[in-house]
N, C-alpha and C positions, 0 to 999 in steps of 0.2 A: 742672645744677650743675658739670659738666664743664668749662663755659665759665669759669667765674668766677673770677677772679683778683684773692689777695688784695694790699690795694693799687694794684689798677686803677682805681677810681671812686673817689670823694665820697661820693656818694651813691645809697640803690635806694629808688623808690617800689617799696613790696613789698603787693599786693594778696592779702589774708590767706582769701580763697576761692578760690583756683585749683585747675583740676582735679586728680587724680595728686599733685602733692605743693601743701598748701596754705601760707601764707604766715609758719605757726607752724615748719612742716619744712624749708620753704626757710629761715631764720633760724638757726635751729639747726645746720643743714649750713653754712653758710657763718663761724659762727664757731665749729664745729670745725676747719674748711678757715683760719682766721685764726689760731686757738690753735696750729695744727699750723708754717705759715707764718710767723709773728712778723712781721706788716708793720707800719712804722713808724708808721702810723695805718690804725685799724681804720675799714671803711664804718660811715657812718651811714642807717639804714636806720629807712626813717618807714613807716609802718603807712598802709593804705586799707582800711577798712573801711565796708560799708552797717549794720554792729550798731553801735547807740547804746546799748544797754543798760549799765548800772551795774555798772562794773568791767572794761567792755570795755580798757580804758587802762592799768589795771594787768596786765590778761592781756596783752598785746602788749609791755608794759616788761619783764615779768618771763620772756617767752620771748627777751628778748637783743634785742628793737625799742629803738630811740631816742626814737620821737616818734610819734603818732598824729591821725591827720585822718578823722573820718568821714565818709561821704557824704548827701546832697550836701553838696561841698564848694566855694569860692570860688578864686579865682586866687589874691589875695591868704594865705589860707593855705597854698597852696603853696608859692607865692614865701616866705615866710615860715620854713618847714619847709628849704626847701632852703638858704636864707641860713644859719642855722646850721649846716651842711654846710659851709660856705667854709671852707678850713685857715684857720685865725690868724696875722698875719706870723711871718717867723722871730724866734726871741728873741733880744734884744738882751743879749750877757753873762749868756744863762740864765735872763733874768730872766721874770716871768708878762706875757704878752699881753692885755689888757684888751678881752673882745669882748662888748658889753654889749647884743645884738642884742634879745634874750629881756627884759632890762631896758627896754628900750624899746618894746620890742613892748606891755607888761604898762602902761605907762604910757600909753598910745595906747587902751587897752581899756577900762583900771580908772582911777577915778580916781587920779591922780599922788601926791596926798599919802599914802595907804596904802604904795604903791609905797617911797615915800622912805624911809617908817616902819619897812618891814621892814630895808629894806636896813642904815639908821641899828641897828637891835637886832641884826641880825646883828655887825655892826662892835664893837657893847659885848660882844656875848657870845661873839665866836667866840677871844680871848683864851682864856676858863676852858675854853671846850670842847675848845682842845688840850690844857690842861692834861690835862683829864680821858683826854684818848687816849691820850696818855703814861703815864698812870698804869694804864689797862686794859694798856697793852702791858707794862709794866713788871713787873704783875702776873699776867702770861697770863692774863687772865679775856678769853678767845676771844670767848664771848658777847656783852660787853658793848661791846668793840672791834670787831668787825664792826658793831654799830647803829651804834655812835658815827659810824665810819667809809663805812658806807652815808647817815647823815643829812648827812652834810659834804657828802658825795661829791655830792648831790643840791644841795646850796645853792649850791656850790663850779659848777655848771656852769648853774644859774638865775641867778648874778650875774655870767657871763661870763668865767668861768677855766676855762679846759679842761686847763691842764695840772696847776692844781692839784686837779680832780676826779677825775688820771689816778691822780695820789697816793694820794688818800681810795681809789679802786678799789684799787689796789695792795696797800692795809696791810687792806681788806674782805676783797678774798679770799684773803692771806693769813692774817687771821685763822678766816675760815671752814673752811679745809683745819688749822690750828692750828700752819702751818708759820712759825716765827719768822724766818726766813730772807728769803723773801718779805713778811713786814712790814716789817723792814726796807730793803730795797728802797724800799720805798712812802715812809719817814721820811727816807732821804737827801736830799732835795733838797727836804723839805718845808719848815721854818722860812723860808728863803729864798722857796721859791712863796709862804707865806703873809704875809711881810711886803710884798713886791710886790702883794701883789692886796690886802692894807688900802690900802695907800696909794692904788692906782689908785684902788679904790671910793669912800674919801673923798674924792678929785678929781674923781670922779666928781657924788659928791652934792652937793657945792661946788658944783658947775657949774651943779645945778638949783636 
């Protein structure tokens, strides 16, 4: 871990049985080494696992993993895993970058028309759903503003906006730690990221 420099890579296939420290301690150490560091984009760091068992994907998400491939695995999901790794162009005026890799991926798998479906109900619903973050923040109900803001945060980097899931992270765990301070952080540049990433995504689903 000595080696590791935050801010040096993209990306670590990080294999989660390694001897001495395994791929749960190597994770952890490394965005301690990030949190301590402040690099401008944190690595994304995809899981190798031979466990397929049920829940393996959330244990790996929830020790600070980005993404998970079990073995055997294909070329094709790797290349896939690292693709969303590539930074996103620089922003133009601020504005959100539309990388809709994962959207396309899910379209290539699942049939297309489900695909459109969700995307379509997120676009109706995610209007009330700021509402509602706003009004948890407003309220300090910590609770409720951490889900909010972890379910966004999740949707917000499945429909290809990373800078507006850096947001939803943002105003998470400053609601988590209950520091209002750090929420706000996360709301400064939010209205803007969210008006930019509806319209990308409606352009998007126009297109298909």
């Amino acid at each position: 871990m000595d080696k590791f420099v935050p801010g040096g890579c993209d990306a670590i296939l990080m294999d989660c049985n390694m001897p001495v420290m395994d791929g749960f301690q190597a994770t952890a150490a490394i965005r301690k080494l990030e949190a301590e560091k402040n690099p401008p984009r944190r690595v994304r760091i995809i899981a190798l696992t031979a466990n397929a068992l049920v829940g393996e994907r959330e244990r790996c998400l929830a020790a600070g993993m980005d993404d998970y491939i079990s073995k055997p695995f294909t070329a094709q999901q790797v290349y896939n895993a690292l693709l969303a790794a590539v930074p996103p162009p620089d922003p133009v005026n601020g504005a959100e970058q539309f990388n809709p890799v994962l959207l396309e991926q899910m379209c290539r798998e699942l049939d297309r028309a489900p695909v459109l479906e969700m995307a379509g109900d997120f676009l109706k619903e995610f209007p009330t759903r700021l509402v509602d973050l706003k009004n948890f923040d407003a309220a300090k109900n910590w609770e409720e503003l951490e889900r909010a803001a972890h379910s966004l945060k999740g949707l917000a980097a499945l429909f290809g906006f990373p800078r507006l899931a850096e947001n939803f992270l943002a105003i998470e765990d400053g609601a988590e730690a209950a520091d209002p301070a750090r929420v706000q952080a996360g709301f400064v540049t939010l209205d803007a990221q969210a008006d930019a990433a509806t319209r990308q995504l409606r352009r998007w689903l126009e297109g298909k």
